[in-house]
C-alpha positions as CSV (number, residue, x, y, z in Angstrom):
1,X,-6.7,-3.3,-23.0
2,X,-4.7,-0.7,-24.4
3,X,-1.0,-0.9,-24.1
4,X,1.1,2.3,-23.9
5,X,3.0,3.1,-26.9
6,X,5.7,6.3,-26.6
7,X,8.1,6.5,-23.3
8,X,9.7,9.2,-21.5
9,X,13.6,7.7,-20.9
10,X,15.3,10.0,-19.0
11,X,19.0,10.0,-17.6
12,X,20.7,12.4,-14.9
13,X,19.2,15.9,-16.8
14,X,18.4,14.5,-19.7
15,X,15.0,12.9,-21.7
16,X,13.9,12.0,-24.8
17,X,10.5,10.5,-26.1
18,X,10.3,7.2,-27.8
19,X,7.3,5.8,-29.7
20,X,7.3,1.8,-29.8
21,X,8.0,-0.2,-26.6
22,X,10.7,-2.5,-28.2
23,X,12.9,0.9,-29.5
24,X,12.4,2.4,-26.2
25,X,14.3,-0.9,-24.4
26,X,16.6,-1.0,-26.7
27,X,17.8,2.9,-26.5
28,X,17.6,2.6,-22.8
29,X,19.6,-0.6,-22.7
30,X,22.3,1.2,-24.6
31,X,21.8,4.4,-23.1
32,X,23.1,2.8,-19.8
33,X,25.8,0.5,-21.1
34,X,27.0,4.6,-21.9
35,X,26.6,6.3,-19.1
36,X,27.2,5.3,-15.4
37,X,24.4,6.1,-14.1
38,X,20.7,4.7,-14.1
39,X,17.9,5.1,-17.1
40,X,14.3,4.9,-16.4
41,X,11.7,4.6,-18.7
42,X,8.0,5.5,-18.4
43,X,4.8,5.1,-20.2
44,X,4.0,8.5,-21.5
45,X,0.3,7.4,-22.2
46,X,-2.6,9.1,-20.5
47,X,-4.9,7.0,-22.4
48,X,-3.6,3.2,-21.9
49,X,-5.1,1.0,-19.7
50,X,-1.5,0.0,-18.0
51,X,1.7,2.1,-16.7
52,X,4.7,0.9,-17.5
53,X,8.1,1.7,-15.4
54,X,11.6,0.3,-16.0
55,X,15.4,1.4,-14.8
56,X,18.4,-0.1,-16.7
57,X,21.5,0.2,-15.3
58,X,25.1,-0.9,-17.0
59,X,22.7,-2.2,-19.7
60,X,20.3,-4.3,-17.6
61,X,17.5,-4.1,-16.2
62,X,17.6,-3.7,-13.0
63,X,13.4,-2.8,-12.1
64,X,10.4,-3.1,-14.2
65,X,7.3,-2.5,-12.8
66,X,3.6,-2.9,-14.3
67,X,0.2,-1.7,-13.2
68,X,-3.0,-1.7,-14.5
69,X,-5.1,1.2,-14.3
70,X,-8.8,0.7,-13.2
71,X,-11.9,2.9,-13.7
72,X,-13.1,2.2,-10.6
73,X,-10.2,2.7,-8.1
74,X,-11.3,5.7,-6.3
75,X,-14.5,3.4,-5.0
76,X,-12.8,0.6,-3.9
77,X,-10.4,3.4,-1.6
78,X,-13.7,4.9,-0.7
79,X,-14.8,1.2,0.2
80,X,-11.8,0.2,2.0
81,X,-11.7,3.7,3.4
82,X,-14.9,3.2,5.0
83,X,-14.5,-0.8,5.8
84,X,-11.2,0.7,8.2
85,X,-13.4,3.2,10.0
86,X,-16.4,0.7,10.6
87,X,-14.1,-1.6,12.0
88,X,-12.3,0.5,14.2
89,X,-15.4,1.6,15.6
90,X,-16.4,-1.6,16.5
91,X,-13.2,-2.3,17.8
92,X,-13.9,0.5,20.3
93,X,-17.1,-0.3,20.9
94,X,-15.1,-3.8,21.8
95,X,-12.7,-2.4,24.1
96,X,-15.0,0.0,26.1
97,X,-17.5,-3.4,26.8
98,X,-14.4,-5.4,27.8
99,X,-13.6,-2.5,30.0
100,X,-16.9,-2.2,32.2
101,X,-17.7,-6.0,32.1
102,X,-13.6,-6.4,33.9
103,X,-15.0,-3.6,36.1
104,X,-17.7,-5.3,36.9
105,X,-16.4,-8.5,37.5
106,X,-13.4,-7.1,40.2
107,X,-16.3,-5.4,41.7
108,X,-18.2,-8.6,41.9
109,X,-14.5,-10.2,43.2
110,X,-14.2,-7.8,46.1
111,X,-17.4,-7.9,47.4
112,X,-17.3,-11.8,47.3
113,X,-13.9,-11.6,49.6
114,X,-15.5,-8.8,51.8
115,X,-18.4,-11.5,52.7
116,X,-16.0,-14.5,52.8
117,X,-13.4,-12.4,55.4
118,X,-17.3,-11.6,57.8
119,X,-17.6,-15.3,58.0
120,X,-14.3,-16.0,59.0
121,X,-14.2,-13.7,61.4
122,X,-17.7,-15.0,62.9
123,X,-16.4,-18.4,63.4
């Protein structure tokens, strides 16, 4: 795993581009103790296996976020993509049966009391 090695710290209009992870904290850190208003860093490497975000703010950090990248994250979407639609189909396909069997069964209900009011009207 390769970890990213220049950062992009930028503050209100202004960036600059830091190699080494521990210089680019540091400048930030101070950067914001400076200036009243928040600093983020970013990993500026296409090629690293992880993306780095930060935002310092009075001289701490105040978010850090990490991710790792993964060279087969478009097929698991597709896969999850395509897991949602199969289940929502069956979920239809669900619903519409539940529909016609409590169709079925009201029809059953009413014609049960039609035949129960004929005998009590015989006797």
């Amino acid at each position: 795993m390769t970890e990213p090695k220049t950062f992009k710290i930028t503050w209100g209009d202004e960036e600059t581009v830091i190699e080494g992870r521990a210089e680019a904290v540091e400048f930030a850190k101070a950067k914001s103790a400076d200036v009243p208003m928040n600093v983020s860093v970013e990993s500026n490497d296409e090629d690293a296996s992880s993306t780095i975000s930060m935002t310092y703010h009075g001289g701490s950090l105040e978010v850090y976020v990490a991710e790792t990248k993964s060279n087969d994250r478009r097929s698991r979407k597709r896969d999850r993509n395509e897991d949602e639609a199969s289940t929502e189909e069956s979920s239809s396909e669900e619903s519409s049966s539940e529909a016609s069997s409590s169709e079925e069964s009201s029809s059953e209900e009413s014609s049960s009391e039609g035949s129960s009011s004929e005998e009590s009207s015989e006797s």
